[in-house]
C-alpha positions, 0 to 999 in steps of 0.5 A, a space after each residue: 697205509 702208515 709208514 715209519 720214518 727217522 725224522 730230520 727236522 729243518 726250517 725248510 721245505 723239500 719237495 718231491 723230486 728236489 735235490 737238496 744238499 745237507 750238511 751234517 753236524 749234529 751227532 743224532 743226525 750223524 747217526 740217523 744218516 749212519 742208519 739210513 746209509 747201512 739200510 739203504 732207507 729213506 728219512 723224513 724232512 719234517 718242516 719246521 716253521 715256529 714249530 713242527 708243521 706235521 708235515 714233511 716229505 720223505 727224502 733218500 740218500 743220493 750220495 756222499 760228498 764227503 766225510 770229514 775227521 770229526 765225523 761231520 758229512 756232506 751229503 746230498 738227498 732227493 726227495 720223493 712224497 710228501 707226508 702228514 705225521 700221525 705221531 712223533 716221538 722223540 728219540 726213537 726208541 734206542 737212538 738219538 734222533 726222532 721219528 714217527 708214523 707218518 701217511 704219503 700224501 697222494 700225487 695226482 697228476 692231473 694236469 690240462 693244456 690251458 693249466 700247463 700253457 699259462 703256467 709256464 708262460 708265467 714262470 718263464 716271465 718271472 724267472 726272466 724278471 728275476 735274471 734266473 739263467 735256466 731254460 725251462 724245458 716244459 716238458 719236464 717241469 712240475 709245480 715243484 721244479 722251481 718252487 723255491 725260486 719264485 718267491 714263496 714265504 716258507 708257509 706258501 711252500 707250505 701250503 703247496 706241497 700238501 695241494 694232491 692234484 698236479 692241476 691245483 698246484 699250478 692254479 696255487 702258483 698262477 695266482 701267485 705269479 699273477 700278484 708277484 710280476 707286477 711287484 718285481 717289475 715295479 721294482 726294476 722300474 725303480 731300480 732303472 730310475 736310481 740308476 738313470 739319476 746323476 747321469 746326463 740326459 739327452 731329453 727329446 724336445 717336448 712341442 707345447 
């Protein structure tokens, strides 16, 4: 079953679940928030990479932080379900923003414990290398919960949000945390040698 959404296109991708803070600027997109806010509606974050991917995900209004004289906003969204568009049109008829039909890609939850166990085991690893200052509460993190901070390109972030199953996802992002790790801790290896350079050194006596 197709839905029709308002379209805010954006070098970006939104997942399921996120908070994502916007501001507002442009007048097709103060309108378009104008009517969502009046509806009580929802709109698509479409991803854009060197065009419109012709996929996004359906976001709602959460809350408006604050509105400014000229008519700019800064708003806050969540997103709910990732999207295909099946058509574009640009502007909708009688306003100045987009839109278009789109189908809800499905969300299967289908997880098991090793998937689950080695999936955080791994995330908490890199966000460690990473200094990210977060517990991680496994109970309430998902694929996406942390998607845009374990170093994805824009196009692998991508390619996760149309993976269905919950299950998929976590394999997607093992493997990437299996080929990125090693990475970043060759990095701070690289990182402890520069800053070990110039200092004196207490060397253990080497027996030869």
């Amino acid at each position: 079953m197709s839905t029709y959404l308002p379209f805010f296109p954006l070098k970006l991708i939104a997942f399921p679940g996120e908070e994502l803070n916007l501001h507002i600027f442009e007048p097709r997109y103060r309108e378009l928030l104008a009517d969502v806010e009046a509806s009580g509606g929802s709109f698509g974050v479409c991803a854009y990479l060197d065009k419109l991917s012709g996929f996004g995900t359906e976001v709602t209004l959460e809350k408006v932080y604050k509105r400014y004289e000229d008519g700019r906003l800064d708003v806050q969204t969540k997103g709910k379900r990732a999207f295909k568009i099946l058509s574009f049109h640009n502007p909708m008829e009688g306003k100045l923003y987009a839109g278009g039909e789109v189908e809800f890609i499905e969300n299967i939850p289908v997880t098991n414990a090793v998937q689950n166990h080695e999936f955080i085991f791994y995330l908490k690893e890199l966000l460690y290398l990473l200094h990210y200052p977060n517990e991680i509460d496994p109970s309430t993190t998902t694929s996406f919960t942390y998607a845009h901070k374990v170093g994805l390109k824009l196009e692998e972030e991508l390619e996760l949000l149309q993976i269905e199953e919950e299950g998929k996802r976590m394999e997607y992002l093992i493997r990437h945390f299996k080929r990125i790790i090693p990475v970043v801790k060759s990095i701070e290896r690289a990182k402890e040698i520069i800053r070990q350079n110039g200092h004196f050194k207490n060397l253990d006596p080497l027996n030869f």
